[in-house]
Backbone as CSV, one residue per row, in Angstrom:
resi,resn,N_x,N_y,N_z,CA_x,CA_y,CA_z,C_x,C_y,C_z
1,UNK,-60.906,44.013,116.436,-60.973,43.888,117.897,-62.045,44.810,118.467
2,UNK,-62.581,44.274,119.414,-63.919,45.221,120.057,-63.200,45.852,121.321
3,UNK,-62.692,46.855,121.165,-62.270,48.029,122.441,-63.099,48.625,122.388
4,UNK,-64.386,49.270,121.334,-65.445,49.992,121.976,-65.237,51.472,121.454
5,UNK,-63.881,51.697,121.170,-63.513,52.896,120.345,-62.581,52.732,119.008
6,UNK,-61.726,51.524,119.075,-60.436,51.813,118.163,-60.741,51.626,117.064
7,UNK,-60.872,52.215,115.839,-60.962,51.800,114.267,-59.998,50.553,113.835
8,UNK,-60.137,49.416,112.679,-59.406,48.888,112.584,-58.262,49.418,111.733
9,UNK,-58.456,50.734,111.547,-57.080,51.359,111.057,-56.391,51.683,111.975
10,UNK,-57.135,52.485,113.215,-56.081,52.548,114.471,-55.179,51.499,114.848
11,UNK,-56.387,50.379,114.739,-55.730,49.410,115.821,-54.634,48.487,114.959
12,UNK,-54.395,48.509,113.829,-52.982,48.097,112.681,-52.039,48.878,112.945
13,UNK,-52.378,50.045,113.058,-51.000,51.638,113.167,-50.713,51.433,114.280
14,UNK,-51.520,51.167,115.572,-50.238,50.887,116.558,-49.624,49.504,116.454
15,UNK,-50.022,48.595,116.184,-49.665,47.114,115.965,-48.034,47.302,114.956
16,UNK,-48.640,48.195,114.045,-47.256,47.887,112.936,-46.207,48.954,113.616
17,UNK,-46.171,49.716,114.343,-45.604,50.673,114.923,-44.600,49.971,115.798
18,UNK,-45.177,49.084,116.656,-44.401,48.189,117.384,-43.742,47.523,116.312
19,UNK,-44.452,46.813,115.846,-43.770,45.797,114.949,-42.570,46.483,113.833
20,UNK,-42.797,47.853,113.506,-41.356,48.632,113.099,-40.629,48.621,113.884
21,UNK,-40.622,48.577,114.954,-39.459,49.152,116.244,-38.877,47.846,116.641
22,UNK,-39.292,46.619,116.187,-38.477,45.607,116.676,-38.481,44.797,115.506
23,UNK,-39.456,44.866,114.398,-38.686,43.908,113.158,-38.348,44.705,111.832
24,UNK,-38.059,45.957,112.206,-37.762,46.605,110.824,-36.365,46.720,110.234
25,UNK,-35.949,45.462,110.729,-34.671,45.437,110.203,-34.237,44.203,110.026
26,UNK,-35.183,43.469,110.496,-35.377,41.948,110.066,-35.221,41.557,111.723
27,UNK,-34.986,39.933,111.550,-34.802,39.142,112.455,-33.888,38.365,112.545
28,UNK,-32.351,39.275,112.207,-31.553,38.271,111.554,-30.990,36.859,112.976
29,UNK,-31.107,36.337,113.725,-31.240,35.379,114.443,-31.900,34.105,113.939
30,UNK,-33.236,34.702,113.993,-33.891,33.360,113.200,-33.901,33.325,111.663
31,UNK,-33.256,34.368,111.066,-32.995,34.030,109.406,-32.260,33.598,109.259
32,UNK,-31.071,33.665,110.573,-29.610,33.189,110.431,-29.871,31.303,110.492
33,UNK,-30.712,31.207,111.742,-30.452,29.912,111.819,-31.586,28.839,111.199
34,UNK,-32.829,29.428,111.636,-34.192,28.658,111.455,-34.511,28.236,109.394
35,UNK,-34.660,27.326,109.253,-34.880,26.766,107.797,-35.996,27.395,107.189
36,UNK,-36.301,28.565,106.560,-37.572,29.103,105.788,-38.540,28.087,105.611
37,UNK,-38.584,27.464,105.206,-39.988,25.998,105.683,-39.944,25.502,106.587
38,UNK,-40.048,25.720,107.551,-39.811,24.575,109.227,-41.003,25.516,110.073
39,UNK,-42.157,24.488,110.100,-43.382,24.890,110.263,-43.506,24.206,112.472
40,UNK,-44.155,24.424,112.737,-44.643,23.745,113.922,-45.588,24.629,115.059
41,UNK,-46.025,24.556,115.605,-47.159,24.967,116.614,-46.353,25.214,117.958
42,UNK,-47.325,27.127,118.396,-46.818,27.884,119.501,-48.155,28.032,120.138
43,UNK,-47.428,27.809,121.659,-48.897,28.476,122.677,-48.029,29.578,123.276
44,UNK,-49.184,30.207,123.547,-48.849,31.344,124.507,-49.435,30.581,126.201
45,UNK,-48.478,30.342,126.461,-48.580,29.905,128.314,-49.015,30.676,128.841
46,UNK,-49.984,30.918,130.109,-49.978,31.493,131.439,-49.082,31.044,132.212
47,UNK,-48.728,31.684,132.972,-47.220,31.846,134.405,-47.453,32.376,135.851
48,UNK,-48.860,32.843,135.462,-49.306,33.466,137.188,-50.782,33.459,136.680
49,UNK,-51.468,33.604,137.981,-52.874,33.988,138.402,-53.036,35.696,137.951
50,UNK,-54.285,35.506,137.340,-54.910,37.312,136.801,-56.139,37.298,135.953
51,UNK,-56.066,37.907,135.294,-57.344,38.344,134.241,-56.605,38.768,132.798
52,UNK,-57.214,38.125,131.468,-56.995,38.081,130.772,-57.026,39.227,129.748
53,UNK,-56.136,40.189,129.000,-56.571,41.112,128.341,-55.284,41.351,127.084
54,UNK,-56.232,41.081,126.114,-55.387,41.606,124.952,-54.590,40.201,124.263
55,UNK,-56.071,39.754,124.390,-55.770,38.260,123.305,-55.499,38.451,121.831
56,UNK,-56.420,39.478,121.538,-56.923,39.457,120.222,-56.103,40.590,119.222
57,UNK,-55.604,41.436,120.260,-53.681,42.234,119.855,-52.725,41.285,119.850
58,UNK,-52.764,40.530,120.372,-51.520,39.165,120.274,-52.027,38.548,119.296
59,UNK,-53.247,37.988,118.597,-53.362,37.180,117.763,-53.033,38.516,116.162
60,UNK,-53.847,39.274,116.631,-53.875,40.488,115.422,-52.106,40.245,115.041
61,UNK,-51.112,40.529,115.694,-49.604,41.207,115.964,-49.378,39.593,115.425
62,UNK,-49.268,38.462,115.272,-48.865,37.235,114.140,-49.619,37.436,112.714
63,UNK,-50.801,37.938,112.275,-51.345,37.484,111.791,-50.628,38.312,110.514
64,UNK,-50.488,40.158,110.795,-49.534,40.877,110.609,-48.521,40.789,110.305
65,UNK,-47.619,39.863,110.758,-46.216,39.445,110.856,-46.135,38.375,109.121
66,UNK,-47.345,37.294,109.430,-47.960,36.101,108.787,-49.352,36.122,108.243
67,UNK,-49.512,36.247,107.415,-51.403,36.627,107.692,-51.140,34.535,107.403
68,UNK,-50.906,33.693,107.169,-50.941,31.988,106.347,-50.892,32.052,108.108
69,UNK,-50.177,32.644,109.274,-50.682,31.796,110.395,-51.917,31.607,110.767
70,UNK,-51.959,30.411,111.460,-53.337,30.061,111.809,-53.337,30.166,113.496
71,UNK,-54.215,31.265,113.904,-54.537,31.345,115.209,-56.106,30.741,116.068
72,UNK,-55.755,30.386,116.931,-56.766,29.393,117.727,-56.902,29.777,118.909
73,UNK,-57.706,30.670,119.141,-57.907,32.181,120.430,-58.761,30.455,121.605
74,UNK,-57.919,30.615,122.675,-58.590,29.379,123.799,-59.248,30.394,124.780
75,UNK,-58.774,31.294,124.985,-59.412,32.042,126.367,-59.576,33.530,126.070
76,UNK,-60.938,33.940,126.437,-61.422,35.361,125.833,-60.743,36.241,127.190
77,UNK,-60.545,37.737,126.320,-59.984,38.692,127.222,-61.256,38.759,128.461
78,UNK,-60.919,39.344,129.559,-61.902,39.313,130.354,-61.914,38.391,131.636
79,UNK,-61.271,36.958,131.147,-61.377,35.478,131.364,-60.630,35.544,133.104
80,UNK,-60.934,35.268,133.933,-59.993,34.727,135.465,-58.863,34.070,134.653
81,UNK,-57.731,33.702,134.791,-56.631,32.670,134.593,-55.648,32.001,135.407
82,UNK,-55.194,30.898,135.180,-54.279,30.543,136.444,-53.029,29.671,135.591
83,UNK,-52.242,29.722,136.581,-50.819,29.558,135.762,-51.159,28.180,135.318
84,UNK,-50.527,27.975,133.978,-50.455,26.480,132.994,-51.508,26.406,132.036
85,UNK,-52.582,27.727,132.504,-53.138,27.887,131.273,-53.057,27.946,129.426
86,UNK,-53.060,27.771,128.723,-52.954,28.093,127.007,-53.854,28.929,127.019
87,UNK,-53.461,30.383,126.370,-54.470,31.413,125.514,-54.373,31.155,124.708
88,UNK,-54.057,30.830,123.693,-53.959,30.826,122.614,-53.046,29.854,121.863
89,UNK,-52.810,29.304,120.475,-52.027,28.572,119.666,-51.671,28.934,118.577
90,UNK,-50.933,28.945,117.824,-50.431,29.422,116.679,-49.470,27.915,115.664
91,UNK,-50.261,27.770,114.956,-49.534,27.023,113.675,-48.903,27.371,112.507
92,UNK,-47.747,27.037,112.131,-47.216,27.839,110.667,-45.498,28.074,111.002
93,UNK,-45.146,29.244,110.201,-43.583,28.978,110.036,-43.312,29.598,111.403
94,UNK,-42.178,28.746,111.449,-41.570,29.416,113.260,-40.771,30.443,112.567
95,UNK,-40.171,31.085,111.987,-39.263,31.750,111.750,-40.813,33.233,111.906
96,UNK,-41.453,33.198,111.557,-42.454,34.018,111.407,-42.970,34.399,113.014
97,UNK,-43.323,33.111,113.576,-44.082,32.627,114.829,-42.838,33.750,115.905
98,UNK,-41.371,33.009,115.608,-40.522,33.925,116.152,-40.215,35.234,116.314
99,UNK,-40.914,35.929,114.765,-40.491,37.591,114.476,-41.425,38.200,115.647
100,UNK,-42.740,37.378,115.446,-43.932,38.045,116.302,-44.094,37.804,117.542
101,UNK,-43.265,37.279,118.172,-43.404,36.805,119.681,-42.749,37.870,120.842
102,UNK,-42.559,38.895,120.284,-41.604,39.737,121.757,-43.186,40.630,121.643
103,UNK,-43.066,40.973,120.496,-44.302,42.072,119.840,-45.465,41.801,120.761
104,UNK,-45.985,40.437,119.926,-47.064,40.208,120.261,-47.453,39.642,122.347
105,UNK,-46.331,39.925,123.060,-46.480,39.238,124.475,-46.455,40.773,124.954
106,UNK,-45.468,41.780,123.978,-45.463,43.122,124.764,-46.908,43.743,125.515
107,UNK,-47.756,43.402,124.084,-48.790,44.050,124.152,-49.828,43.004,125.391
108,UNK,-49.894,41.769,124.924,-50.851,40.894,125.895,-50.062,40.450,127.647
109,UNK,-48.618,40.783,127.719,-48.512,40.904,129.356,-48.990,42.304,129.688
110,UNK,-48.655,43.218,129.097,-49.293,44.671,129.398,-50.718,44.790,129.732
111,UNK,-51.060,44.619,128.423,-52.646,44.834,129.194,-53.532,43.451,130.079
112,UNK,-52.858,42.548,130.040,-53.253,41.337,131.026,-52.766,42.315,132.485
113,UNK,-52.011,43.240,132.700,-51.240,43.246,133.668,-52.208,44.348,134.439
114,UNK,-52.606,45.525,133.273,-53.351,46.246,133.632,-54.733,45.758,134.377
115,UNK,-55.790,44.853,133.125,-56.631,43.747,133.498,-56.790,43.409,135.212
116,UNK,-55.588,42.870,135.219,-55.120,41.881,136.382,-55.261,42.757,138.139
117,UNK,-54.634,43.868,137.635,-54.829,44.527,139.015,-55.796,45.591,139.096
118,UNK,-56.777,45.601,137.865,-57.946,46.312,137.787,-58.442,45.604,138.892
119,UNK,-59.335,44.381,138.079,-59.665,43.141,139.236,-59.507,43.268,140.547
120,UNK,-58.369,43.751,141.058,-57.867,43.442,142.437,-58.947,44.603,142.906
121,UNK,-58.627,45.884,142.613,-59.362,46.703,143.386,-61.009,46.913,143.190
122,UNK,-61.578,46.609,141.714,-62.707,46.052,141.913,-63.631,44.983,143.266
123,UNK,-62.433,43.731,143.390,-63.135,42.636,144.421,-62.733,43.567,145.863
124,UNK,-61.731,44.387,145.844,-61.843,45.124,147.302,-63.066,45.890,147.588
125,UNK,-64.073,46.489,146.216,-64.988,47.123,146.478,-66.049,46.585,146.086
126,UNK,-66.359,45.139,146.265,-67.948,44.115,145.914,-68.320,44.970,146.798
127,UNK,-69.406,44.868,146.477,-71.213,45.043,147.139,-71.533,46.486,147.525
128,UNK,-69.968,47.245,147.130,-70.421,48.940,147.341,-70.798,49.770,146.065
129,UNK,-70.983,51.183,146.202,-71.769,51.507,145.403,-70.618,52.256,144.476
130,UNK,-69.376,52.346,144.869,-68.447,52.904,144.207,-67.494,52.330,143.090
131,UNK,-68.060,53.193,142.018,-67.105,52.495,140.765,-65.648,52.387,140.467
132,UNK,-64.706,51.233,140.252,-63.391,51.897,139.704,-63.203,52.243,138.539
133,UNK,-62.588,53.379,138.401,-62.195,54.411,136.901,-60.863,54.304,137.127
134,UNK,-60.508,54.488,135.723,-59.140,55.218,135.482,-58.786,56.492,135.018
135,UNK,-58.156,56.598,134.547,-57.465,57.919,133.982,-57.090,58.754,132.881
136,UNK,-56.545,59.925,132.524,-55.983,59.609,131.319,-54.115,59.083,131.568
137,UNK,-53.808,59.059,132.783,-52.594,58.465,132.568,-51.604,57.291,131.928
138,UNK,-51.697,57.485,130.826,-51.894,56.141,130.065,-50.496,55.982,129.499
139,UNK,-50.437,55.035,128.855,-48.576,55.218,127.941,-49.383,55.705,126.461
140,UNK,-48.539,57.057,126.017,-49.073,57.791,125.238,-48.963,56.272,123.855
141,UNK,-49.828,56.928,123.057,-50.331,55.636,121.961,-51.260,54.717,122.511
142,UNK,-51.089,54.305,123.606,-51.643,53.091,123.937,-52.984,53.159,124.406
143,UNK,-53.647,54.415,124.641,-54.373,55.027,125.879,-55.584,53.960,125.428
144,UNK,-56.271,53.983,124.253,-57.588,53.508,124.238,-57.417,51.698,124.237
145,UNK,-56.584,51.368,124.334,-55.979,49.848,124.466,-55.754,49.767,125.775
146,UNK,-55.160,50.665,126.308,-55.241,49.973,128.426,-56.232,50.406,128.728
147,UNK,-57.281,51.311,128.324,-58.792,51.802,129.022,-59.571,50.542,128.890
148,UNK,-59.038,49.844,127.623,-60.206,48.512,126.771,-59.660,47.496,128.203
149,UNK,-58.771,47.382,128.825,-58.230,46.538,129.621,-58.665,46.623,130.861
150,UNK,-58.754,47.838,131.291,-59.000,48.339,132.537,-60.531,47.791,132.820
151,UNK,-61.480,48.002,131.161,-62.977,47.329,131.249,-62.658,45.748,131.831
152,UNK,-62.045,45.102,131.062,-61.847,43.882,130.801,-61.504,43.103,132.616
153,UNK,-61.227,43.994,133.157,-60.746,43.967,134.863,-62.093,43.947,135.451
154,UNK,-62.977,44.686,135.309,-64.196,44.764,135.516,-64.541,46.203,136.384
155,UNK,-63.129,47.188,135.545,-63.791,48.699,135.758,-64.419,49.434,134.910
156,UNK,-64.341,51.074,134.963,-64.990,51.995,134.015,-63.531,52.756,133.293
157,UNK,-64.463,53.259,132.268,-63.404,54.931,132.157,-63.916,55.775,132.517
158,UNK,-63.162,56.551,132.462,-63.143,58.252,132.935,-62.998,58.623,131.779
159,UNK,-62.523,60.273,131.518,-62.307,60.838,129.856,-61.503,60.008,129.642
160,UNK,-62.210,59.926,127.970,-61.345,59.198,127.016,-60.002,59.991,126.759
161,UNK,-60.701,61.213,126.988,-59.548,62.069,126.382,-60.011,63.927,126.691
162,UNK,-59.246,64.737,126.173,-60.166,66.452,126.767,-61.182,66.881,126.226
163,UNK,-61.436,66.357,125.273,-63.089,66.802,124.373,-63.991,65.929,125.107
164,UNK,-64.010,65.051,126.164,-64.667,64.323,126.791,-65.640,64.488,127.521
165,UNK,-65.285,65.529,128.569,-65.777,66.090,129.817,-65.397,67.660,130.001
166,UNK,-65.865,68.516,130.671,-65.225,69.579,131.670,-64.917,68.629,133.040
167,UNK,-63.415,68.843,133.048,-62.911,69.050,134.653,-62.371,70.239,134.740
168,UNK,-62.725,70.490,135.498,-62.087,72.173,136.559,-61.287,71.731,137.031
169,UNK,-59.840,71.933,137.087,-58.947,71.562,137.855,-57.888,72.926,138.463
170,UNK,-57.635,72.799,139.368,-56.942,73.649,140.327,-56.273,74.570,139.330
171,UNK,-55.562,74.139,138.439,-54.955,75.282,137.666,-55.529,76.273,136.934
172,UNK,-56.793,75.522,136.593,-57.895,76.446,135.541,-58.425,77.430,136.213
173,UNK,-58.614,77.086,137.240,-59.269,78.045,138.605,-58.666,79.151,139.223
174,UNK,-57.114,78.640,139.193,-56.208,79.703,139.628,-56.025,81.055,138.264
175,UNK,-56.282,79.935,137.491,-56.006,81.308,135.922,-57.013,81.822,136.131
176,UNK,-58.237,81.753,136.073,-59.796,82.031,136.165,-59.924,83.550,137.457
177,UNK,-59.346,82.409,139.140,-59.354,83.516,139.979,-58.509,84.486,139.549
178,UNK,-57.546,84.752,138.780,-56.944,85.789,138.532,-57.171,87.136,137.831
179,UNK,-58.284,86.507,137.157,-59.121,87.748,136.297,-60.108,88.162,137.141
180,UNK,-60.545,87.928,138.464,-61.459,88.088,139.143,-62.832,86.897,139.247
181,UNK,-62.592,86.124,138.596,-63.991,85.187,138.283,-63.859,84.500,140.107
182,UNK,-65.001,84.304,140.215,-65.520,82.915,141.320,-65.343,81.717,140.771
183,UNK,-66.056,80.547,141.547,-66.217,79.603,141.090,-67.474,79.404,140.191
184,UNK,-68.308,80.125,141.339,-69.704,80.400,140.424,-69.888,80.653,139.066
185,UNK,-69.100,82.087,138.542,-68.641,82.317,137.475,-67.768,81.621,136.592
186,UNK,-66.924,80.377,137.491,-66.248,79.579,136.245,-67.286,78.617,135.591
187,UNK,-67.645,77.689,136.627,-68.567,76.999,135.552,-69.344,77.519,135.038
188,UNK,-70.391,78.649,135.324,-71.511,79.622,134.780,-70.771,79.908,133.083
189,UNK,-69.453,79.865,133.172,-68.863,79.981,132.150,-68.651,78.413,131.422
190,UNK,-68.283,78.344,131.407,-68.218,76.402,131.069,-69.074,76.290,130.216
191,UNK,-70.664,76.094,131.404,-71.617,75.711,130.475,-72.030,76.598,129.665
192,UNK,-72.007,77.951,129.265,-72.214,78.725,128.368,-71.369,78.226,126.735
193,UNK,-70.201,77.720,127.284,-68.745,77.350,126.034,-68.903,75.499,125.671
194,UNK,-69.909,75.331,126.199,-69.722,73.907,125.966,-71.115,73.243,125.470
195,UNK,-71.163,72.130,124.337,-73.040,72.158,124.273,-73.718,71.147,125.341
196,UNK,-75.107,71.346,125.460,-75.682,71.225,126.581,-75.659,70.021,126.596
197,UNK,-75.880,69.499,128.173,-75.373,67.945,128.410,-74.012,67.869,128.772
198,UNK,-73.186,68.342,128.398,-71.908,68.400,128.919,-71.367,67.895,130.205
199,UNK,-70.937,67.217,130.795,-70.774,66.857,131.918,-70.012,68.059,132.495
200,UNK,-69.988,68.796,133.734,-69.429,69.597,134.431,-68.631,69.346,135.911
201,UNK,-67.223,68.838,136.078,-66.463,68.238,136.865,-65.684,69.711,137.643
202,UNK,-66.147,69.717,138.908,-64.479,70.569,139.651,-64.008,69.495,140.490
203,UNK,-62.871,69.835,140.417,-62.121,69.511,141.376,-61.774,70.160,142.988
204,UNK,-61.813,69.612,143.416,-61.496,70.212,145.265,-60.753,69.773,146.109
205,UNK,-60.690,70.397,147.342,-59.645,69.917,148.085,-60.135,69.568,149.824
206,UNK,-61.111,70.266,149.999,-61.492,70.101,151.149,-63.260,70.354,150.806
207,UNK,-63.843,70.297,152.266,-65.250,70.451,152.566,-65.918,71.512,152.101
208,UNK,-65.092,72.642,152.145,-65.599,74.152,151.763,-65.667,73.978,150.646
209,UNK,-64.787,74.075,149.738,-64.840,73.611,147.918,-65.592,73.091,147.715
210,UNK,-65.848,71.914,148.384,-66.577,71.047,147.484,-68.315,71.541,147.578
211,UNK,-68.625,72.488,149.095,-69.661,73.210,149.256,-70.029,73.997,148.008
212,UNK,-68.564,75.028,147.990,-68.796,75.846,146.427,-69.080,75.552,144.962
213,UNK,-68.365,74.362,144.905,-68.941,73.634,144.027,-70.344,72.889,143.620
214,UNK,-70.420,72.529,144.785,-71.934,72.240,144.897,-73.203,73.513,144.021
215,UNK,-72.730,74.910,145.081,-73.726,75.901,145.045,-73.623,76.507,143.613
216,UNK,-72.254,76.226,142.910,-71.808,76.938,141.478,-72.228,75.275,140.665
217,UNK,-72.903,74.586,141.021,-73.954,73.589,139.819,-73.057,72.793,139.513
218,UNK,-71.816,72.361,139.594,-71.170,71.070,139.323,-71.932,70.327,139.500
219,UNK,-71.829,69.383,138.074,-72.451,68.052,138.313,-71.588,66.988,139.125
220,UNK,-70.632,66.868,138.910,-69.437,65.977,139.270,-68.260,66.804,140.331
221,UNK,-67.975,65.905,141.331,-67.227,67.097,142.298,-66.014,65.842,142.741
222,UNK,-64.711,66.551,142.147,-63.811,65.456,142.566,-63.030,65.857,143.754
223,UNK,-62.851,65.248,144.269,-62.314,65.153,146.209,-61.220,64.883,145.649
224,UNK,-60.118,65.577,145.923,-58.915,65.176,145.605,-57.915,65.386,146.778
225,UNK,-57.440,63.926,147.153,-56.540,63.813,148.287,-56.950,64.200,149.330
226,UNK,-58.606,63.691,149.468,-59.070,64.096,150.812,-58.799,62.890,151.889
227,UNK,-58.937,63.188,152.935,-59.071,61.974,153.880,-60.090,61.221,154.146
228,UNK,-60.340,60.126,154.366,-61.345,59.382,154.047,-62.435,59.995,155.380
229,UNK,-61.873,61.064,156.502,-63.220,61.442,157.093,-63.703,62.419,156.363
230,UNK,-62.930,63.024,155.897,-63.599,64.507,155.200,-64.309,63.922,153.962
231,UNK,-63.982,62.736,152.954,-64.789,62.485,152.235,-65.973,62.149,152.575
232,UNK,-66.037,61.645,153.771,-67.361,60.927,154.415,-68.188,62.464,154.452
233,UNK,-67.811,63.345,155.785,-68.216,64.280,155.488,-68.969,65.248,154.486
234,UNK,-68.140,65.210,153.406,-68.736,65.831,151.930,-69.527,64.846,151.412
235,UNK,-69.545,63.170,151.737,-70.831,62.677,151.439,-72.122,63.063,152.037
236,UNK,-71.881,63.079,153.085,-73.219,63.211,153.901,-74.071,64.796,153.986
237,UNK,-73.000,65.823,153.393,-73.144,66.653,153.069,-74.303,67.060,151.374
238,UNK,-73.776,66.567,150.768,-73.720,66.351,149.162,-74.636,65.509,148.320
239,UNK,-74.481,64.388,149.431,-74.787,62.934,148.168,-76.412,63.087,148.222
240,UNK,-76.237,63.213,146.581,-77.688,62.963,145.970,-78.183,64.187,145.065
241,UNK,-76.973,65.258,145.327,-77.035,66.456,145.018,-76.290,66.527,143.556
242,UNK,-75.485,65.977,144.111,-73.903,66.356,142.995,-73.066,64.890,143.042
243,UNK,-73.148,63.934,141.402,-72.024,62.885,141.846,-70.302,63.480,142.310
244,UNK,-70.270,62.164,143.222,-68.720,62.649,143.931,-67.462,61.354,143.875
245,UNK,-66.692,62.011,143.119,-65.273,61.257,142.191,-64.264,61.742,143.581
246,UNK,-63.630,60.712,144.416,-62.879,60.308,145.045,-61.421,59.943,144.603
247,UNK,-60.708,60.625,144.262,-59.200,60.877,143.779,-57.757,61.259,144.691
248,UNK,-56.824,60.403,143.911,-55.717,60.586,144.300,-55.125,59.776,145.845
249,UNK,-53.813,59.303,145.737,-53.690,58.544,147.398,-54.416,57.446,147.469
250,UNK,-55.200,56.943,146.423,-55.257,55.857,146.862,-54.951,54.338,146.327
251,UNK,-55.244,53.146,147.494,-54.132,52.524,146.977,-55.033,51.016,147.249
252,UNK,-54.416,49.622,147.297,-55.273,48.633,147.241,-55.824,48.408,149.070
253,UNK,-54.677,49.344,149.281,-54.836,48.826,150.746,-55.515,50.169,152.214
254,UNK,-55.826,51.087,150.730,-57.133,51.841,151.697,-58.570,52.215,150.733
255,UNK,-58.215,50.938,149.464,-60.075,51.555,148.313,-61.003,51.330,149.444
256,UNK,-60.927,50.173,149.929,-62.447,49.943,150.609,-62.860,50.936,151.556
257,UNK,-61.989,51.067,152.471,-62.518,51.891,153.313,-62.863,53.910,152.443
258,UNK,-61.756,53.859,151.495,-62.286,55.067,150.391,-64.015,54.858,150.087
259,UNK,-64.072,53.638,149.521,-65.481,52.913,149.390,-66.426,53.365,149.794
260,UNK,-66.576,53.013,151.193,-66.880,53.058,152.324,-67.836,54.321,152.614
261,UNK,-66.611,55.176,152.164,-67.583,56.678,152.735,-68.691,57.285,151.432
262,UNK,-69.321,56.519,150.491,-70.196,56.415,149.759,-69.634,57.600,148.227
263,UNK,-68.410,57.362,148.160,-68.749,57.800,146.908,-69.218,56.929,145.280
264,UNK,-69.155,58.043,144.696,-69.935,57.279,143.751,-68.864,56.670,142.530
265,UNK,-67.615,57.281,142.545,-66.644,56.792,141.417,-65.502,56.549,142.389
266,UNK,-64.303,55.979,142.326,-62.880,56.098,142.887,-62.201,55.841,141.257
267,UNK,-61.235,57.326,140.856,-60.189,56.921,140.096,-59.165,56.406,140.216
268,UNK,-58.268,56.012,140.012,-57.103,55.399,140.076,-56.526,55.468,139.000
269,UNK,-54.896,56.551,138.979,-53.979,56.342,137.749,-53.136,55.408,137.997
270,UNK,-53.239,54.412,138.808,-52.143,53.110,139.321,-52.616,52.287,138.253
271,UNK,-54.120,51.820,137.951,-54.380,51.175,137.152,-53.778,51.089,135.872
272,UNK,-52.901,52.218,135.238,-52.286,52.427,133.745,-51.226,52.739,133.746
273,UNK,-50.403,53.316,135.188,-49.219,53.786,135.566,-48.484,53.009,135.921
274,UNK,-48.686,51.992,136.731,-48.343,51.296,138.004,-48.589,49.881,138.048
275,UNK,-49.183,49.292,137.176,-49.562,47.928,137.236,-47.836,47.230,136.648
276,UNK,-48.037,45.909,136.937,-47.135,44.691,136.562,-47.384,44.160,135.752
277,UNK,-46.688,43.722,134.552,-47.078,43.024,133.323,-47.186,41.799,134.303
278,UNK,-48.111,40.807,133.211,-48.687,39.941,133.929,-47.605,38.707,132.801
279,UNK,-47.214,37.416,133.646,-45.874,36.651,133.459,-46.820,36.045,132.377
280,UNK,-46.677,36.045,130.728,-47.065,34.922,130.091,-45.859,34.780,128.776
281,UNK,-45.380,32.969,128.721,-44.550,32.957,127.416,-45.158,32.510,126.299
282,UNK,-44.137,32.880,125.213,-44.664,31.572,124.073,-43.595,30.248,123.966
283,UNK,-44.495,29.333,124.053,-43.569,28.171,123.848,-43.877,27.374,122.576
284,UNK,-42.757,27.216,122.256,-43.014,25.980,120.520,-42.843,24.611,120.992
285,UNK,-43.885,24.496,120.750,-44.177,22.946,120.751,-43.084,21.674,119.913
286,UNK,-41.999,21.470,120.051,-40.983,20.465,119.880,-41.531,19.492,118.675
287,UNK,-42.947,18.702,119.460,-42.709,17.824,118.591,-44.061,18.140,117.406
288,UNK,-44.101,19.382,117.198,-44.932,19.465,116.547,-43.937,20.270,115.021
289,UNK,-42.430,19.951,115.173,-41.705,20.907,114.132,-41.726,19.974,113.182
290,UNK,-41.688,20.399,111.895,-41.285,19.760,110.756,-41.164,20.306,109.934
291,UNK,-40.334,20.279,108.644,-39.607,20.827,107.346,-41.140,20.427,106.133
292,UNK,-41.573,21.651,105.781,-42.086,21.307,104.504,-41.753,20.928,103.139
């Protein structure tokens, strides 16, 4: 699978991980009832309007289960969708088709879901200059699989992870002011501990901060839980000087106007926290069953 980071050893270890936690003890339902040769063909349905993500973890998560299934990928992650759609098909033993079907929808309503309301706040911000990011707020394991989703919506990432970036964040600062350091002196410190190129992020809270930040060489200056005048403000102040990451509070129904006041990123941990799995089943095709 192309996420852009995951090894295909990663991306089996979380696959079989799930797949321990719900078939490691079998499936006794369909061993109980279903005939070990009784073959026939599954789609995975669409059920609502969204964006497609995490086809190719749903096909991976049968193949795993079955490697003899035969999968037939109809719609690439990424894709617009609308309900009655087919992603996908699957031919081979249902008893198999069955083990892998909670597994394999966990993972593709999830990150369809993520996908799905990426999208949303993306089209709230066409034609501006501000990117949507996410977070690291992720469901632990999963992180580089909903970031791959969040792309697939048609946003960015933020750190992958803490070896990523310097962010300065309020707490580091408070440990920092306690030994006597400035701000000046924190990052002055930073970039001394970090190799060059490094991206250099504080965080702030108001106009003044984000001044100090400015004058102590942050490259990146995150506004956190400002109001959308004071962000304006610290744009018109700032911009062109220092990129400016627009954080926290916000929601689908104030990005644009966040937008608006020209920053250059908006994060959002709703995107990985907060989204709705997106409605898709598998259905077996009836008349496609038969006994080998």
């Amino acid at each position: 699978m192309s996420t852009g980071q995951l090894t295909d050893k990663q991306f089996d270890a979380i696959i079989d991980l799930a797949l321990d936690e719900d078939t490691g003890y079998g499936d006794i339902t369909s061993e109980a009832l279903i005939p070990p040769d009784l073959t026939g063909k599954a789609s995975l349905l669409v059920k609502e309007k969204g964006v497609l993500a995490g086809i190719e973890v749903a096909g991976r998560v049968f193949q795993r289960v079955d490697p003899s299934l035969e999968i037939d990928v109809l719609i690439k992650d990424g894709t617009a969708i609308q309900s009655g759609d087919i992603a996908v098909t699957i031919v081979g033993s249902v008893i198999s088709v069955l083990k892998a079907e909670r597994v394999a929808l966990n993972f593709l309503q999830r990150l369809s879901g993520i996908a799905s309301l990426t999208a949303q706040y993306v089209a709230e911000t066409s034609g501006l200059n501000a990117k949507i990011v996410d977070t690291r707020k992720t469901t632990p394991g999963m992180r580089l699989l909903e970031k791959y989703a969040v792309r697939m919506g048609g946003g960015y990432n933020h750190r992958l992870h803490l070896g990523d970036a310097v962010l300065i964040k309020d707490n580091h600062i408070a440990a920092l002011r306690a030994m006597g350091m400035n701000l000046k002196d924190i990052v002055a410190r930073a970039r001394e501990n970090v190799p060059a190129g490094t991206i250099i992020e504080v965080e702030v809270t108001n106009t003044k901060e984000a001044l100090d930040a400015l004058k102590a060489g942050a490259d990146f200056i995150m506004l956190d839980n400002m109001s959308v005048n004071e962000m304006r403000q610290v744009v018109n102040l700032v911009s062109g000087q220092a990129k400016l990451e627009a954080s926290g509070g916000i929601k689908l129904e104030n990005v644009h106007q966040v937008a608006m006041t020209g920053v250059d990123i908006i994060s959002i941990g709703a995107l990985t926290h907060s989204f709705r799995a997106l409605d898709i089943s598998l259905e077996m095709e009836s008349q496609t069953l038969k006994l080998l």
